[in-house]
PyMOL Python script that loads the backbone (N, CA, C, O; Angstrom):
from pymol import cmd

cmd.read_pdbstr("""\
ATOM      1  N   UNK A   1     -17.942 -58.969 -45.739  1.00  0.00           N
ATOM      2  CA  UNK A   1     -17.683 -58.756 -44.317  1.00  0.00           C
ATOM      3  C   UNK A   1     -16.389 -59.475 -43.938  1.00  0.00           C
ATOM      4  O   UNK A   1     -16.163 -60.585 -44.421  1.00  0.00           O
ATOM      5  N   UNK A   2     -15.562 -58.919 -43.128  1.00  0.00           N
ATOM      6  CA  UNK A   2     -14.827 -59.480 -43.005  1.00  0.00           C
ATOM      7  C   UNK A   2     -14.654 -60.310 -41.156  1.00  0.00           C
ATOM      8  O   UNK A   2     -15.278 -60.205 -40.100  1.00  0.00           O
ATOM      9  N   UNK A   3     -13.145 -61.296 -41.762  1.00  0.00           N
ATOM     10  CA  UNK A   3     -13.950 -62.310 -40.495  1.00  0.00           C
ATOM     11  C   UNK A   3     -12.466 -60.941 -39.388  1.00  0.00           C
ATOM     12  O   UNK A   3     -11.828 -59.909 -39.596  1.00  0.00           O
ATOM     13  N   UNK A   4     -12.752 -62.249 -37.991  1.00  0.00           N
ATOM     14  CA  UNK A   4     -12.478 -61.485 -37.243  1.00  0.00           C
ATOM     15  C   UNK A   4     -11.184 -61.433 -37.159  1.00  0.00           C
ATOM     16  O   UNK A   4     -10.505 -60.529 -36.672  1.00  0.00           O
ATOM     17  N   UNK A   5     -10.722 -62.758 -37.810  1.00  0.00           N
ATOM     18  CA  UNK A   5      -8.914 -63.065 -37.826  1.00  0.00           C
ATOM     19  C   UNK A   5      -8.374 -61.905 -38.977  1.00  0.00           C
ATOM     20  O   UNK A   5      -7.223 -61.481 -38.872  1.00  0.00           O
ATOM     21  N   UNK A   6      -9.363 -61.366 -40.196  1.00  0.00           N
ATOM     22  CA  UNK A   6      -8.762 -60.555 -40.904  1.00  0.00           C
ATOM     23  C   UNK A   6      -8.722 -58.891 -40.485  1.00  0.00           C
ATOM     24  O   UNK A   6      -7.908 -58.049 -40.865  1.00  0.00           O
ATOM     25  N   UNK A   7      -9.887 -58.722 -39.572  1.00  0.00           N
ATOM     26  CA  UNK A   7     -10.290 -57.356 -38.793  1.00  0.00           C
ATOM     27  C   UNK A   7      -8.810 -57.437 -38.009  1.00  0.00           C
ATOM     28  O   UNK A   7      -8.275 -56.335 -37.884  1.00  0.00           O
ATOM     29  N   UNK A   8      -8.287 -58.240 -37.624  1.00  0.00           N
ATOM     30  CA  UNK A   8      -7.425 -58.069 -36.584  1.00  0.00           C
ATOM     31  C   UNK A   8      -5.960 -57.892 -36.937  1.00  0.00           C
ATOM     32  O   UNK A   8      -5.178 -57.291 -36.201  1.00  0.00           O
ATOM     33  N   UNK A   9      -5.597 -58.488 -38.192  1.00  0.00           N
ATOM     34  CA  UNK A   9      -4.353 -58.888 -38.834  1.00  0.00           C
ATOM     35  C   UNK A   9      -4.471 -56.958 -39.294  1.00  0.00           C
ATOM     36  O   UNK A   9      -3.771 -56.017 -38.920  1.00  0.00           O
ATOM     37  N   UNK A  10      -5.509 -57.004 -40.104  1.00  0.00           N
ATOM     38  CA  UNK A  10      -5.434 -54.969 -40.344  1.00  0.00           C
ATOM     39  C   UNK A  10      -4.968 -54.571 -39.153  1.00  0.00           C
ATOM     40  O   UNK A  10      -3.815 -54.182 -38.973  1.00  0.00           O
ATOM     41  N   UNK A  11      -5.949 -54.660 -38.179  1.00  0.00           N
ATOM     42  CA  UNK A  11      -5.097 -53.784 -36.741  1.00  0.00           C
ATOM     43  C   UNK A  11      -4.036 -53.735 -36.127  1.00  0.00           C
ATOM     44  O   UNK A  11      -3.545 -52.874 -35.397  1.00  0.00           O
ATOM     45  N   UNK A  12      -3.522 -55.241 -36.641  1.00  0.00           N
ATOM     46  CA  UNK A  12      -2.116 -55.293 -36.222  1.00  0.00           C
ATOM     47  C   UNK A  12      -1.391 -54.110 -36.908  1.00  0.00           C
ATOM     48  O   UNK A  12      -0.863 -53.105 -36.433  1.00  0.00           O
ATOM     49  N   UNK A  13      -1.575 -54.683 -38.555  1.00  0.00           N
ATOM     50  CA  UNK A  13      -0.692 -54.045 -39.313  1.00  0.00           C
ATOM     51  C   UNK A  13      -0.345 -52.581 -39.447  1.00  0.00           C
ATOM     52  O   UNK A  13       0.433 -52.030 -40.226  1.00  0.00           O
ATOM     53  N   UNK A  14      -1.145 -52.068 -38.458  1.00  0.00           N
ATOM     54  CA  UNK A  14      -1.756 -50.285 -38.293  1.00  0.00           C
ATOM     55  C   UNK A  14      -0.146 -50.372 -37.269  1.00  0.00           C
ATOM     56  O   UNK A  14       0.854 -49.682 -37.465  1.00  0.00           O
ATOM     57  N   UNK A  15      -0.287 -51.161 -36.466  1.00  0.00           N
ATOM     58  CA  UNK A  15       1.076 -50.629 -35.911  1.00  0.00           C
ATOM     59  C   UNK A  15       2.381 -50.439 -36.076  1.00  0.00           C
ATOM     60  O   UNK A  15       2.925 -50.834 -37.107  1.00  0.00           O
ATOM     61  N   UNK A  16       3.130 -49.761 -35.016  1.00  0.00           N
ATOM     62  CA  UNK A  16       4.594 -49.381 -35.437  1.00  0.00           C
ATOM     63  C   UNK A  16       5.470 -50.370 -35.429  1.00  0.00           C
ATOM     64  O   UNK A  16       5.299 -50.916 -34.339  1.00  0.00           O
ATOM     65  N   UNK A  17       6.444 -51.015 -36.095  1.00  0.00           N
ATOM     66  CA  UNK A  17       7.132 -51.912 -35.688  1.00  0.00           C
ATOM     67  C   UNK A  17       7.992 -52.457 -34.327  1.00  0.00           C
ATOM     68  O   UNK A  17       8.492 -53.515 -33.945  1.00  0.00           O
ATOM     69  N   UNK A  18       7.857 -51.187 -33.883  1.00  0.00           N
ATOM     70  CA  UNK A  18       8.417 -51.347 -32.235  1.00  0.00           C
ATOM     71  C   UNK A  18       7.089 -51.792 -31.223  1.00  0.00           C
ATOM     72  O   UNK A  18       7.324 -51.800 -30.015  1.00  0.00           O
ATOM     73  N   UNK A  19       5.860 -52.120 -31.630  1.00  0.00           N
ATOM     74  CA  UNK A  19       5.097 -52.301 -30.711  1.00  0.00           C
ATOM     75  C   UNK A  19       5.157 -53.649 -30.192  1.00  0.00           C
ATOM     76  O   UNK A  19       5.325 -54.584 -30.975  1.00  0.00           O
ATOM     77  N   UNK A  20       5.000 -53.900 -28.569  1.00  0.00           N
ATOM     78  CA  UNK A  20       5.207 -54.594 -28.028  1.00  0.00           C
ATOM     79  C   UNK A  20       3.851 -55.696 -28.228  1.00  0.00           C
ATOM     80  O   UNK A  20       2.912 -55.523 -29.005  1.00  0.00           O
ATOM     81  N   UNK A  21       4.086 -57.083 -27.115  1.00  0.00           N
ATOM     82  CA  UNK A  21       3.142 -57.994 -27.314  1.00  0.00           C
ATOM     83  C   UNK A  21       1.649 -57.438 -26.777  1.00  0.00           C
ATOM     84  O   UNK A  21       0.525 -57.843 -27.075  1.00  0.00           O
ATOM     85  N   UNK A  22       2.012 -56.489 -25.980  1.00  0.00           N
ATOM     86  CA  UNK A  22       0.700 -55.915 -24.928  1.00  0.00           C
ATOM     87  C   UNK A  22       0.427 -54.894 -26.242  1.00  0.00           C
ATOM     88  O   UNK A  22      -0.101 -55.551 -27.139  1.00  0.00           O
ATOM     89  N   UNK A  23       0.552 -54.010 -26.483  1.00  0.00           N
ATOM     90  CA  UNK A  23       0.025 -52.858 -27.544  1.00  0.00           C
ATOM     91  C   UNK A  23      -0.905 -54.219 -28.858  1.00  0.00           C
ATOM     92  O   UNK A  23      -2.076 -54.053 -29.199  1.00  0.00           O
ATOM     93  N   UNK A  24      -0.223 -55.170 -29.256  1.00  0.00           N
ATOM     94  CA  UNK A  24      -1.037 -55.946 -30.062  1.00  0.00           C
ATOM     95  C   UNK A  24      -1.967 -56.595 -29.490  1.00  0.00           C
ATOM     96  O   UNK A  24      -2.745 -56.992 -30.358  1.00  0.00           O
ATOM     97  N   UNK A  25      -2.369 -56.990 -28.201  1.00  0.00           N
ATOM     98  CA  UNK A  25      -3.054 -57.996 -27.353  1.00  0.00           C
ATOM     99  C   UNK A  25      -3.967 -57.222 -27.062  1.00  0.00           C
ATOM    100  O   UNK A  25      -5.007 -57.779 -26.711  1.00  0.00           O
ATOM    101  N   UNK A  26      -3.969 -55.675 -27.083  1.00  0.00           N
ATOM    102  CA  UNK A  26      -4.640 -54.479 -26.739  1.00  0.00           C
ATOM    103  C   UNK A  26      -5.725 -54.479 -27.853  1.00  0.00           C
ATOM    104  O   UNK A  26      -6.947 -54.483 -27.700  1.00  0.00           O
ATOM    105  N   UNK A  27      -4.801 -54.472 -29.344  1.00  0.00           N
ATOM    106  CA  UNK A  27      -5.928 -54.088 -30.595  1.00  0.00           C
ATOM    107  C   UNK A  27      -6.407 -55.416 -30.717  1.00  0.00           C
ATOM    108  O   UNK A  27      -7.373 -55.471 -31.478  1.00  0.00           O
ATOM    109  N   UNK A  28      -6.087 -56.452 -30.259  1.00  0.00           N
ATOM    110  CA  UNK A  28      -7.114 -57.778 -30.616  1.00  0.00           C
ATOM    111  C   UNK A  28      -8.312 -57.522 -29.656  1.00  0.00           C
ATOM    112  O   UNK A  28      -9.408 -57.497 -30.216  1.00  0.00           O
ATOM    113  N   UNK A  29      -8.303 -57.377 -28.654  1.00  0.00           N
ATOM    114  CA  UNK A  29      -8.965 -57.136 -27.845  1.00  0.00           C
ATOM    115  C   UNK A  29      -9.976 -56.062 -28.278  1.00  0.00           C
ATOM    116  O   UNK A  29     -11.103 -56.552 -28.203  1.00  0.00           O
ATOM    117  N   UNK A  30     -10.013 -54.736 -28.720  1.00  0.00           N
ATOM    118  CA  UNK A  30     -10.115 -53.562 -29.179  1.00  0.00           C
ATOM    119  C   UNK A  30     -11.385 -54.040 -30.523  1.00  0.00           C
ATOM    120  O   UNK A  30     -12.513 -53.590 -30.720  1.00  0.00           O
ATOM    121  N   UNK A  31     -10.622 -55.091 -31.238  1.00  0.00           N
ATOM    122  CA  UNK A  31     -11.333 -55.498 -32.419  1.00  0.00           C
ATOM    123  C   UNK A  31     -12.275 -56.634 -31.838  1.00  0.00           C
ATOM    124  O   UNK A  31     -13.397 -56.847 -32.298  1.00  0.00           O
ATOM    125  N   UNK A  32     -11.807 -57.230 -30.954  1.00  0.00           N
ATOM    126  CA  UNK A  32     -12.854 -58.220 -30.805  1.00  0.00           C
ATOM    127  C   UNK A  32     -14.503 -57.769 -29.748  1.00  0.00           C
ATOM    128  O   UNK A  32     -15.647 -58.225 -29.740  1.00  0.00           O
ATOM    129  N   UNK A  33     -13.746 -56.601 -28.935  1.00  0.00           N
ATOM    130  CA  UNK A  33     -15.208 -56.030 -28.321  1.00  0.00           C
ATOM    131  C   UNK A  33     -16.187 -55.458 -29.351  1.00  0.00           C
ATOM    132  O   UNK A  33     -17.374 -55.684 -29.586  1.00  0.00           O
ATOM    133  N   UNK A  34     -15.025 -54.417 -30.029  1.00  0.00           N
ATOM    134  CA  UNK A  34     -15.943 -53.706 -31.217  1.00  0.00           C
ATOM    135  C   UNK A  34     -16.950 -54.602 -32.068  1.00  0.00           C
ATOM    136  O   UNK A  34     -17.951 -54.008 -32.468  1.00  0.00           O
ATOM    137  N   UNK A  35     -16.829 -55.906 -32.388  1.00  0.00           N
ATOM    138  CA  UNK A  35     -17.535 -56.959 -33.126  1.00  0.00           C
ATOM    139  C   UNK A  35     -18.512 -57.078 -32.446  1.00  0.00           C
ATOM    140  O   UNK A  35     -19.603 -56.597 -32.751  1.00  0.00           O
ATOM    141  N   UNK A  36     -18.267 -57.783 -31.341  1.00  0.00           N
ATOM    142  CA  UNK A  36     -19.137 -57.955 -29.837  1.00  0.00           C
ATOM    143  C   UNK A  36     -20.334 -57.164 -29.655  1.00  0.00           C
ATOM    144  O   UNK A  36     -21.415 -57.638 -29.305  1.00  0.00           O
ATOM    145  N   UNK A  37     -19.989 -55.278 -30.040  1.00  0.00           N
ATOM    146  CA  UNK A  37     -20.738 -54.528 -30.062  1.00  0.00           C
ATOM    147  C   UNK A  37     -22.028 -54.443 -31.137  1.00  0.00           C
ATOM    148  O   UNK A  37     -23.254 -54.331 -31.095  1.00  0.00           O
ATOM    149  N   UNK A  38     -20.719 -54.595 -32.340  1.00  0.00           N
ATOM    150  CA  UNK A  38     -22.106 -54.565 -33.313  1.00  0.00           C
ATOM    151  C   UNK A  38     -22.716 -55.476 -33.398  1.00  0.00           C
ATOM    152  O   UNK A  38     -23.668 -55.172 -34.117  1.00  0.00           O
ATOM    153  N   UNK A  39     -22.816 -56.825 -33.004  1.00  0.00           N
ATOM    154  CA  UNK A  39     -23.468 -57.938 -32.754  1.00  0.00           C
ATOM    155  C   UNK A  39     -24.593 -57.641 -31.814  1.00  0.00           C
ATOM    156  O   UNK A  39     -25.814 -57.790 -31.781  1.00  0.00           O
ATOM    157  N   UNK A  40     -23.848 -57.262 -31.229  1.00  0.00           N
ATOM    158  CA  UNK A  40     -25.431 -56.963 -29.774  1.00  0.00           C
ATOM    159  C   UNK A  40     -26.534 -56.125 -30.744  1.00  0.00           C
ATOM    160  O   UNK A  40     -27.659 -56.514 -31.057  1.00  0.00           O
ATOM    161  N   UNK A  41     -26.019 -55.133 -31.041  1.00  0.00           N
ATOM    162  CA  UNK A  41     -26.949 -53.873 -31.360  1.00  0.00           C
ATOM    163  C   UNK A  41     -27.932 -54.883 -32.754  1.00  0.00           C
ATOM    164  O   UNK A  41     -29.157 -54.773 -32.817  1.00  0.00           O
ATOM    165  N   UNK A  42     -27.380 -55.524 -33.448  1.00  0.00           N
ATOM    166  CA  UNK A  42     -27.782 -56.526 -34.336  1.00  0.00           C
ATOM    167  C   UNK A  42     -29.347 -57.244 -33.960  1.00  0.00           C
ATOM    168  O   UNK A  42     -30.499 -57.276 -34.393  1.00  0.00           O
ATOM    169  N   UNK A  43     -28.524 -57.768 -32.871  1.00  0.00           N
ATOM    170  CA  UNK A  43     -29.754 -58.514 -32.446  1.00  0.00           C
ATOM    171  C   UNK A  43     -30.597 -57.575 -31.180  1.00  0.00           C
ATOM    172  O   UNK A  43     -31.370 -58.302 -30.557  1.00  0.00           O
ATOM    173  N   UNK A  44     -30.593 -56.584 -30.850  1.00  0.00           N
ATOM    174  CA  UNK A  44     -31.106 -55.736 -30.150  1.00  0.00           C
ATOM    175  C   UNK A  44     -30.954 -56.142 -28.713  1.00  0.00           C
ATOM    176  O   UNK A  44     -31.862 -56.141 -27.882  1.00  0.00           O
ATOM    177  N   UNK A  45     -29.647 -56.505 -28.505  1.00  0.00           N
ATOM    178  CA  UNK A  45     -29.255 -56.808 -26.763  1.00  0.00           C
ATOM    179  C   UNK A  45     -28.446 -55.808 -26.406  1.00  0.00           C
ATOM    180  O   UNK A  45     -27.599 -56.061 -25.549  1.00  0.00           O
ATOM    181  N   UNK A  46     -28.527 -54.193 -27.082  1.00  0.00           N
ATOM    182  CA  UNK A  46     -27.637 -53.432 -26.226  1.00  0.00           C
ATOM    183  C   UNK A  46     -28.437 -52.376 -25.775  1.00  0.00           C
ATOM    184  O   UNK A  46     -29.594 -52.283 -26.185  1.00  0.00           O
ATOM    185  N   UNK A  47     -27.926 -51.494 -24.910  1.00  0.00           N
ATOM    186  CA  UNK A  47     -28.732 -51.103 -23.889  1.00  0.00           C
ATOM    187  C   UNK A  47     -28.861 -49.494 -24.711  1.00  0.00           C
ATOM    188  O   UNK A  47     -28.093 -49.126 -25.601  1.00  0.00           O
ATOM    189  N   UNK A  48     -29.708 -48.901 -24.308  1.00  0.00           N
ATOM    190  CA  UNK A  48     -30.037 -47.605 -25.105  1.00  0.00           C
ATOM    191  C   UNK A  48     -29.151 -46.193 -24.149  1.00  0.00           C
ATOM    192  O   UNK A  48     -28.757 -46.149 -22.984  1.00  0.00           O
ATOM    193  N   UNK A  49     -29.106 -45.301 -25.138  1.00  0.00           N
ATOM    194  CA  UNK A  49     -28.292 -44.735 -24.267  1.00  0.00           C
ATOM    195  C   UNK A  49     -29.404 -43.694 -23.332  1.00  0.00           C
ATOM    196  O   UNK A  49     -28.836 -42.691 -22.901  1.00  0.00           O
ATOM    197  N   UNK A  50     -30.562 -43.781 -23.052  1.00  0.00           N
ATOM    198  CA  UNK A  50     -31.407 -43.303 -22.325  1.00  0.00           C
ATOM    199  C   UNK A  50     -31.773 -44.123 -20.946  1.00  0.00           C
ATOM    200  O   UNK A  50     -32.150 -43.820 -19.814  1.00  0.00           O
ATOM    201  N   UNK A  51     -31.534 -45.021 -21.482  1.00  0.00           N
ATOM    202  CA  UNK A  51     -31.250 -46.704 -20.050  1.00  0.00           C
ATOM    203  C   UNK A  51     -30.465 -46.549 -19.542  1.00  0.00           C
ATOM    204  O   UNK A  51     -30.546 -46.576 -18.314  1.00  0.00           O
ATOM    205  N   UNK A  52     -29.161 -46.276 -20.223  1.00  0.00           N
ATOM    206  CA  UNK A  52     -27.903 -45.615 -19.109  1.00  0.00           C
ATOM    207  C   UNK A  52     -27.597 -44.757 -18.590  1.00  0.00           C
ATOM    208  O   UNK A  52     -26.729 -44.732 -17.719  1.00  0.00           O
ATOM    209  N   UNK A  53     -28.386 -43.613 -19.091  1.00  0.00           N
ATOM    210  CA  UNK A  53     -28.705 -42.592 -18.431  1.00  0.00           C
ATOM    211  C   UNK A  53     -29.375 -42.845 -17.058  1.00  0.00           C
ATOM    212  O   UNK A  53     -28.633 -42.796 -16.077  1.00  0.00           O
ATOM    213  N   UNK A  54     -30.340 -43.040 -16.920  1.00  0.00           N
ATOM    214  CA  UNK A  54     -31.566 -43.535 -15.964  1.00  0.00           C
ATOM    215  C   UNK A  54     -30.238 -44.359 -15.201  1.00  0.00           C
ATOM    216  O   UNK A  54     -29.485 -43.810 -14.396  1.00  0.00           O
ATOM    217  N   UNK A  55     -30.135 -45.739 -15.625  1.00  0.00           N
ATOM    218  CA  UNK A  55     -29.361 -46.051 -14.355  1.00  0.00           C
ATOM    219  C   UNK A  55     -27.951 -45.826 -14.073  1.00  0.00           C
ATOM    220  O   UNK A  55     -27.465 -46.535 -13.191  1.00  0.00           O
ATOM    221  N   UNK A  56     -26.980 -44.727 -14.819  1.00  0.00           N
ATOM    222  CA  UNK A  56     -25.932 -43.934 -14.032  1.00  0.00           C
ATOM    223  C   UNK A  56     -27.048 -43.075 -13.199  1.00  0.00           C
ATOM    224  O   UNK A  56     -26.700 -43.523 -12.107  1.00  0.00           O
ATOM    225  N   UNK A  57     -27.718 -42.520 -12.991  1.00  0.00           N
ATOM    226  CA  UNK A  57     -28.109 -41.875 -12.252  1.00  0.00           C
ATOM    227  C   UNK A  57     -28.441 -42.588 -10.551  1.00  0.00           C
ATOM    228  O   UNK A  57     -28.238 -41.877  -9.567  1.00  0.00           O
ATOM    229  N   UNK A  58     -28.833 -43.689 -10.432  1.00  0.00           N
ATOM    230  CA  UNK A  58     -28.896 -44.656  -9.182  1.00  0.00           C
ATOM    231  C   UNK A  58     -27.459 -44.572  -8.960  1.00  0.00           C
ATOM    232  O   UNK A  58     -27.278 -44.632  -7.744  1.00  0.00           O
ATOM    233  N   UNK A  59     -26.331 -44.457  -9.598  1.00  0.00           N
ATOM    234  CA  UNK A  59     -24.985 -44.778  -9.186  1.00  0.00           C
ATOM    235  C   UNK A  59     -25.010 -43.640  -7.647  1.00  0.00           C
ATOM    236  O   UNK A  59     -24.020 -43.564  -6.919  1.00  0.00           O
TER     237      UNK A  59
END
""", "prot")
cmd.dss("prot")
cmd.show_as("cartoon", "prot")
cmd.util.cbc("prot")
cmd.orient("prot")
Protein backbone atom coordinates (compact mmCIF):
# COMPACT_ATOMS: atom_id res chain seq x y z
CA UNK A 1 0.00 0.00 0.00
CA UNK A 2 1.21 2.93 -0.61
CA UNK A 3 1.65 5.93 1.81
CA UNK A 4 0.03 9.13 1.08
CA UNK A 5 3.28 11.26 0.39
CA UNK A 6 3.96 8.54 -2.43
CA UNK A 7 0.07 8.52 -3.81
CA UNK A 8 0.72 12.13 -4.24
CA UNK A 9 4.32 12.53 -5.66
CA UNK A 10 2.57 9.94 -8.65
CA UNK A 11 -0.11 12.62 -9.02
CA UNK A 12 2.08 15.19 -9.22
CA UNK A 13 4.16 13.51 -11.66
CA UNK A 14 0.92 12.86 -13.99
CA UNK A 15 1.25 16.50 -14.66
CA UNK A 16 2.32 18.82 -17.42
CA UNK A 17 5.28 20.73 -16.72
CA UNK A 18 3.57 24.02 -17.10
CA UNK A 19 1.21 23.27 -14.25
CA UNK A 20 0.82 25.81 -11.83
CA UNK A 21 0.98 25.72 -7.79
CA UNK A 22 -3.01 25.56 -7.71
CA UNK A 23 -3.39 22.56 -10.45
CA UNK A 24 -0.79 20.62 -7.90
CA UNK A 25 -2.56 21.79 -4.56
CA UNK A 26 -5.71 20.56 -6.50
CA UNK A 27 -4.26 16.77 -6.99
CA UNK A 28 -2.97 16.75 -3.33
CA UNK A 29 -6.11 17.53 -2.29
CA UNK A 30 -7.83 15.09 -4.93
CA UNK A 31 -5.49 12.28 -3.40
CA UNK A 32 -5.93 13.08 -0.01
CA UNK A 33 -9.99 13.03 -0.05
CA UNK A 34 -9.84 9.92 -2.21
CA UNK A 35 -7.84 8.14 0.89
CA UNK A 36 -10.28 9.80 3.26
CA UNK A 37 -12.88 7.94 1.22
CA UNK A 38 -11.62 4.64 1.26
CA UNK A 39 -10.97 4.88 4.87
CA UNK A 40 -14.47 5.69 5.74
CA UNK A 41 -15.99 2.92 3.64
CA UNK A 42 -13.21 0.69 5.62
CA UNK A 43 -14.47 1.27 8.70
CA UNK A 44 -18.15 1.59 7.61
CA UNK A 45 -18.63 5.51 8.27
CA UNK A 46 -19.82 6.26 4.76
CA UNK A 47 -23.14 6.86 3.92
CA UNK A 48 -24.99 4.42 1.46
CA UNK A 49 -26.03 5.58 -1.64
CA UNK A 50 -29.79 4.79 -0.77
CA UNK A 51 -29.31 7.28 2.45
CA UNK A 52 -28.55 9.87 0.01
CA UNK A 53 -31.04 9.27 -1.92
CA UNK A 54 -33.72 9.51 0.90
CA UNK A 55 -32.12 12.61 2.17
CA UNK A 56 -31.47 14.59 -1.30
CA UNK A 57 -34.92 14.15 -1.47
CA UNK A 58 -35.82 16.51 1.91
CA UNK A 59 -33.50 18.99 -0.04
Amino acid sequence: METLKQEAIKAISKLPESASVDDIMYEIYVVDKVKKGREAVKQNDAVSVEDLKREMQTW
